[in-house]
C-alpha positions in Angstrom: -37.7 4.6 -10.9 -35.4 6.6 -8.5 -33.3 4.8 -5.9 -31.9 7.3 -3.9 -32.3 5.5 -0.5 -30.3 2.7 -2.1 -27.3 1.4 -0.1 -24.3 2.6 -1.9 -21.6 -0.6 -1.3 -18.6 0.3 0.2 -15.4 0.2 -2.0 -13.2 -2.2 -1.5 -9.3 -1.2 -1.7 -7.8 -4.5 -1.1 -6.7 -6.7 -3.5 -8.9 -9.3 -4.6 -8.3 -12.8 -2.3 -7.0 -10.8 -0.1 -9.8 -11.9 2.6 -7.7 -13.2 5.8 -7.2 -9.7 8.0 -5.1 -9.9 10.6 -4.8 -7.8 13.8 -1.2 -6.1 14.8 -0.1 -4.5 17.9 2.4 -1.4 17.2 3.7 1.1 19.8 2.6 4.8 19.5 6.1 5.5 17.6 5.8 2.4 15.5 2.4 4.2 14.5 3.5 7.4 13.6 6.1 6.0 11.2 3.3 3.8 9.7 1.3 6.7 9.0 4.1 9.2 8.2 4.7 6.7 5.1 0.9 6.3 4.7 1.1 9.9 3.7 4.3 9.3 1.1 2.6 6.3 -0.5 -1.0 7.8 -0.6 -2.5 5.0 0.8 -5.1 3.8 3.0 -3.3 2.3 6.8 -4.0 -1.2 6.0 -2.9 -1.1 2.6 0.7 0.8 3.6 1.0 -1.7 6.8 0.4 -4.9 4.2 2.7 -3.3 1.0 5.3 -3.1 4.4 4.5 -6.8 5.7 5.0 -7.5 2.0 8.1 -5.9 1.3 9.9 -7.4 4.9 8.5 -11.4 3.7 10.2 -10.7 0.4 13.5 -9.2 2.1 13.5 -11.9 4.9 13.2 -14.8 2.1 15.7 -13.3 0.6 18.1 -13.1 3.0 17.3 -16.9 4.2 18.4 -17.8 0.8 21.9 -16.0 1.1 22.5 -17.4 4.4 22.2 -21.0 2.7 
């Protein structure tokens, strides 16, 4: 039995648990950096913008723990 007018499900590129989005607010320049390294890293907006939101916890904790 054929199923070609079967839904396809749409991929899902995040990780898995990752199921709390959030929205941000950037400025036009803040933008085209975002997607300037979108196109380096080969990766989707939303997964550059969180790899970045990682990345700045990771730095900011770090720093907090050399300011102690």
């Amino acid at each position: 039995m054929a199923t070609a007018n079967a839904i396809t499900p749409k991929p899902i590129y995040a990780p898995k648990g990752c199921n709390c989005p959030i929205m941000v607010h950037v400025t036009e320049s803040e933008r085209e950096e975002l997607k300037r390294i979108q196109e380096l890293e080969m990766r989707s907006l939303s997964a550059t913008a969180r790899m970045l939101l990682l990345r700045g916890i990771a730095e900011y904790d770090q720093d907090t723990l050399n300011a102690e």
